[in-house]
C-alpha atoms as one frame of an Amber mdcrd trajectory, in Angstrom:
protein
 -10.794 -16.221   4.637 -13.092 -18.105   1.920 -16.621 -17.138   1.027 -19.388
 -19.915   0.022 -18.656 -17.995  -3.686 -15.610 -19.954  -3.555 -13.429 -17.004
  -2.941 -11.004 -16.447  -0.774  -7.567 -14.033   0.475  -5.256 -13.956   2.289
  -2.850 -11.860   3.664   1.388 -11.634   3.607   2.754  -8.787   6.282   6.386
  -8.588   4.760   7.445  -7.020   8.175   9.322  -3.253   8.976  13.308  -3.152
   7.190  15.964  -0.852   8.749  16.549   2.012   5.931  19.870   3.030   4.875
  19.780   5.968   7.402  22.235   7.183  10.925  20.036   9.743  12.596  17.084
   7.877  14.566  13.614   9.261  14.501  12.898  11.816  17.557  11.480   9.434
  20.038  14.579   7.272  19.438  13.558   4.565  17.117  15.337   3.434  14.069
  14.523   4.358  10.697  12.685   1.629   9.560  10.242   1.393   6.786   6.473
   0.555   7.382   5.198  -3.085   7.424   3.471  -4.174   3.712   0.911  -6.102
   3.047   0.530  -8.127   0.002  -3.092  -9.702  -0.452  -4.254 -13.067  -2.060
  -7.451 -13.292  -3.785  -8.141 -16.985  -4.640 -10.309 -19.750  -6.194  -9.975
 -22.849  -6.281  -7.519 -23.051  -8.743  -6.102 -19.754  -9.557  -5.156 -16.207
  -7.974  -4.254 -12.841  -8.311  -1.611 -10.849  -6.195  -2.058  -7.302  -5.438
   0.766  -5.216  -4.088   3.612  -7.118  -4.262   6.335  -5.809  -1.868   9.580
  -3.971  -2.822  12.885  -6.174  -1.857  14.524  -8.983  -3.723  14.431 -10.869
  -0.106  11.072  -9.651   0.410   9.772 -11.037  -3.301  11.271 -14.840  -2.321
   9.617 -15.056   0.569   6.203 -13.599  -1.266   6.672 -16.016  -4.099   7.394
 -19.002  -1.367   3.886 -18.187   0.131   2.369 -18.415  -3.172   3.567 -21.298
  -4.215   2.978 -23.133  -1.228  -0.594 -21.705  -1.874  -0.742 -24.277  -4.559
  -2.726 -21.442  -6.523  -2.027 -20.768 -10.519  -1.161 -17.262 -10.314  -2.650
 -15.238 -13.389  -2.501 -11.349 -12.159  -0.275  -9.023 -10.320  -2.970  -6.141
  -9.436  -0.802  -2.781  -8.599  -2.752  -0.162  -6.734  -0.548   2.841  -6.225
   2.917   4.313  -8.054   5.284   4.047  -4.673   7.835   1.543  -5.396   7.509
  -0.533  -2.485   3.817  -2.338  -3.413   5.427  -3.419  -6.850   8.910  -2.998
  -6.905   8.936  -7.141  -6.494   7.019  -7.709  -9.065   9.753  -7.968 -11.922
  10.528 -11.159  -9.607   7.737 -12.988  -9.522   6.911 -12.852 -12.513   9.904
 -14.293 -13.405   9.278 -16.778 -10.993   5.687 -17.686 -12.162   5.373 -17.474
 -15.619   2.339 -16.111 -17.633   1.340 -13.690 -15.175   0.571 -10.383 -16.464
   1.051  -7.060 -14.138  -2.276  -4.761 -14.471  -2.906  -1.260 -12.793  -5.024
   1.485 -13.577  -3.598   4.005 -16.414  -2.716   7.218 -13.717  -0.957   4.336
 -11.687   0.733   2.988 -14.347   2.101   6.867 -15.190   3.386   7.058 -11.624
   5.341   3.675 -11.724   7.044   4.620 -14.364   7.593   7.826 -11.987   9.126
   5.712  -9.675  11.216   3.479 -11.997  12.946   6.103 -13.097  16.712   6.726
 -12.618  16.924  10.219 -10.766  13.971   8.576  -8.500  15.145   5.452  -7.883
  18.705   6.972  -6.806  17.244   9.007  -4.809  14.732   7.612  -2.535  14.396
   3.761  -3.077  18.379   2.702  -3.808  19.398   5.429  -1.214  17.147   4.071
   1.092  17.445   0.457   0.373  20.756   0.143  -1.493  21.313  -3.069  -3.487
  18.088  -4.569  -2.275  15.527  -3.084  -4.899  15.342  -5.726  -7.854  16.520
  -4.428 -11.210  14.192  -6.482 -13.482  11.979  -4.281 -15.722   8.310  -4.351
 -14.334   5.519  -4.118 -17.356   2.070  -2.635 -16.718  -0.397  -2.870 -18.665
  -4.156  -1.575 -18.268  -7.007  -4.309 -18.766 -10.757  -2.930 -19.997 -12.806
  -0.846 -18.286 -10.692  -1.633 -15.133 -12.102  -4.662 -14.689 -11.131  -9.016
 -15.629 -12.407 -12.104 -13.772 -11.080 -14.576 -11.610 -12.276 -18.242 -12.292
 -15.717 -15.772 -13.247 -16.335 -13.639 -10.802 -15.570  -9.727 -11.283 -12.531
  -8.259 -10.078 -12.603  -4.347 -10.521  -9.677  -1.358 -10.286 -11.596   1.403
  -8.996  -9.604   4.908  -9.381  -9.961   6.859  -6.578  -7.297  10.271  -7.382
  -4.996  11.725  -4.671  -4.699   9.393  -1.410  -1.366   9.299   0.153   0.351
   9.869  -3.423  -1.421  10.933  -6.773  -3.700   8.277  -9.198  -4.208   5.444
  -6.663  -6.524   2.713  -6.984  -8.526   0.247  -5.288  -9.629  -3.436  -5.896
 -12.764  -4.221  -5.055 -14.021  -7.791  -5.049 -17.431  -7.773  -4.840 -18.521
 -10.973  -4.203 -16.019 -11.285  -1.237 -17.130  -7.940  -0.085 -13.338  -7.298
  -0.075 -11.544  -3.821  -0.772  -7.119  -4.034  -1.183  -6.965  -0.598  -0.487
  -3.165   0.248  -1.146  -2.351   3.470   0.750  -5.969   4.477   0.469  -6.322
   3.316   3.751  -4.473   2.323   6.917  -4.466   0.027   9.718  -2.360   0.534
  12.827   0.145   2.345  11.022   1.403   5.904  11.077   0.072   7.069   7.442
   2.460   8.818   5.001   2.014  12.318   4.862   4.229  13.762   2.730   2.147
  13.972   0.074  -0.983  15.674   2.089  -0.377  19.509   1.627  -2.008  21.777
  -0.590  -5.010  20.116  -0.524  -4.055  16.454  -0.581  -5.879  15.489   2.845
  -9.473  16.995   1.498  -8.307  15.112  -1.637  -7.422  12.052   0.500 -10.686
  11.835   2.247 -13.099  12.312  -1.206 -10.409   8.926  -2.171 -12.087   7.296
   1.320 -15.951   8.615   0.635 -15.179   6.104  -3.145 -13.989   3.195  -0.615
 -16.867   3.771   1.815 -19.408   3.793  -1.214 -18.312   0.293  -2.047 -19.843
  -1.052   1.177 -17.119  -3.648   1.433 -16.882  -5.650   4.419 -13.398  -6.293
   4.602 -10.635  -4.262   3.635  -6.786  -4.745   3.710  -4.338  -1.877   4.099
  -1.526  -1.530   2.151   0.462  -0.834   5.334  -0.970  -3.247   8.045  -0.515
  -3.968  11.972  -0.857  -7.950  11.309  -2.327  -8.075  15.074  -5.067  -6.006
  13.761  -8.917  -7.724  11.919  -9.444  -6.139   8.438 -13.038  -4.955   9.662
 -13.850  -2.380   6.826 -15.715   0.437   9.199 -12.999   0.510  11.728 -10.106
   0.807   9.295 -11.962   3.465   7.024 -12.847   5.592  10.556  -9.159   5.362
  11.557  -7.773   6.768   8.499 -10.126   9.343   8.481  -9.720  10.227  12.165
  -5.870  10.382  11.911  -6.227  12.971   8.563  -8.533  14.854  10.489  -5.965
  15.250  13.658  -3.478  16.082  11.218  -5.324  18.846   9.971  -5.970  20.233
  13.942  -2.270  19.618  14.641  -0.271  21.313  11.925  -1.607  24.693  12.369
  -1.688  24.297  15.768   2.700  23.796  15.795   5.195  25.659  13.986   7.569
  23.279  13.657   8.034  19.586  12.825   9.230  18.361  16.033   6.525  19.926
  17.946   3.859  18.083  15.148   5.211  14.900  15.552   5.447  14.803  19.658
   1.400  16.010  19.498   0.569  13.057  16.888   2.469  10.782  18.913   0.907
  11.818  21.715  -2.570  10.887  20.453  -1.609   7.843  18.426   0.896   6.539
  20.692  -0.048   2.796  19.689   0.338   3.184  15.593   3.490   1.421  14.545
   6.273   3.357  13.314   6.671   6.643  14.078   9.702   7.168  11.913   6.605
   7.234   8.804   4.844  10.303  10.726   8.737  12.241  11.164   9.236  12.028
   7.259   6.123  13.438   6.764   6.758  15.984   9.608   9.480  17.185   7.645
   7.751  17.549   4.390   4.763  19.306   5.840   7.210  22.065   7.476   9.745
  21.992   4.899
């Protein structure tokens, strides 16, 4: 999509992975992990990347795309700590030179979260063994959350506790464009293993920031690619599917019986194996 403004994005779904795991998910599916999507904002002779995937495979076939984008690529934007929208980007920049990695300062704390050992045993390598890249990834913050591409504005906007703690948007005004990260979801079971305590309330004050940025457009971090990127939908979605959660869970004692009733009403959403981890961690 281009704007008059000379802007454009587009879109890369790196599509679901199996996960290094035997026991299938309840209704029978593998384990796989959720599609990602990693956005292109563009002029008309440089870009910015935000969200990079998480794979060595999955960071050649980003940095393919790219290049074939004929675009000089200046900035790796990272929303959100979880390892798999940045995990690639070690890669790329390798690959391209020059360009400099930039996320807000809480997201930059929960990278480093993720990057280290005892985590990255744990969940990504466990889950993904020998296919997370080992090149150091440096952060770094830029001023008041906000740098230009080819001189119009491109702005990190904190938004707190989403799916995970200190995620972040980018809003691009002048392309009435949000890259929401895991803010917000599209055709995709939603991570909820994160949501207890408080977390949904939290999660939907994250979406009232997003709504008050009157964007037009807004990507997902995890993404049906069948689906439009219409900004009211998407935001309405998410919202509706925290708000069944919140019906559900005290409405079932037990994970299994959570995850058939979510199912039930989002029977469309791709993977389901997302909604069973987060089953498990909200009866754990």
């Amino acid at each position: 999509m281009s704007t008059d403004a000379g802007l454009g994005y587009e879109v890369f779904i790196s599509d679901p992975i199996p996960m290094n795991m035997t026991e299938p998910v309840p209704n029978g599916d593998r384990r796989r992990f959720s599609p990602l999507s990693t956005t292109l904002v563009h002029g008309e002779r440089d870009a910015v990347l935000v969200d990079p995937p998480m794979t060595t495979d999955q960071a050649v076939a980003v940095g393919d795309w790219v290049e074939k984008s004929g675009k000089n690529l200046t900035h790796i934007v990272v929303t959100h700590g979880h390892g798999d929208h940045w995990f690639a980007a070690g890669p790329l920049v390798e690959r391209f030179p020059g360009t400099k990695v930039v996320a807000g300062a809480g997201t930059i704390e929960q990278m480093k979260f993720h990057a280290s050992a005892e985590v990255r045993a744990a969940v990504w390598d466990k889950g993904f063994p020998g296919q997370i890249p080992t090149i150091p990834v440096h952060a770094e913050t830029v001023p008041d959350n906000r740098f230009q591409l080819e001189g119009h504005d491109l702005v990190i906007v904190e938004v707190g506790h989403s799916d995970t703690d200190d995620t972040s948007v980018l809003h691009v005004p002048d392309l009435e464009l949000v890259v929401a990260g895991d803010v917000i979801y599209n055709g995709v079971h939603q991570h909820l293993g994160e949501s207890a305590n408080g977390g949904r309330d939290l999660w939907q004050s994250a979406i009232d920031i997003v709504e008050g940025l009157q964007a037009r457009w807004i990507v997902a971090g995890h993404k049906n690619k069948a689906l439009d990127d219409e900004a009211h939908r998407t935001i309405d979605e998410t919202r509706g599917y925290l708000r069944a959660t919140d019906e559900l869970f005290p409405a079932h004692d037990n994970a299994l019986d959570f995850f058939n009733a979510m199912l039930n009403r989002y029977p469309e959403r791709l993977n389901p194996g997302a909604l069973w981890s987060g089953a498990l961690a909200l009866y754990k």
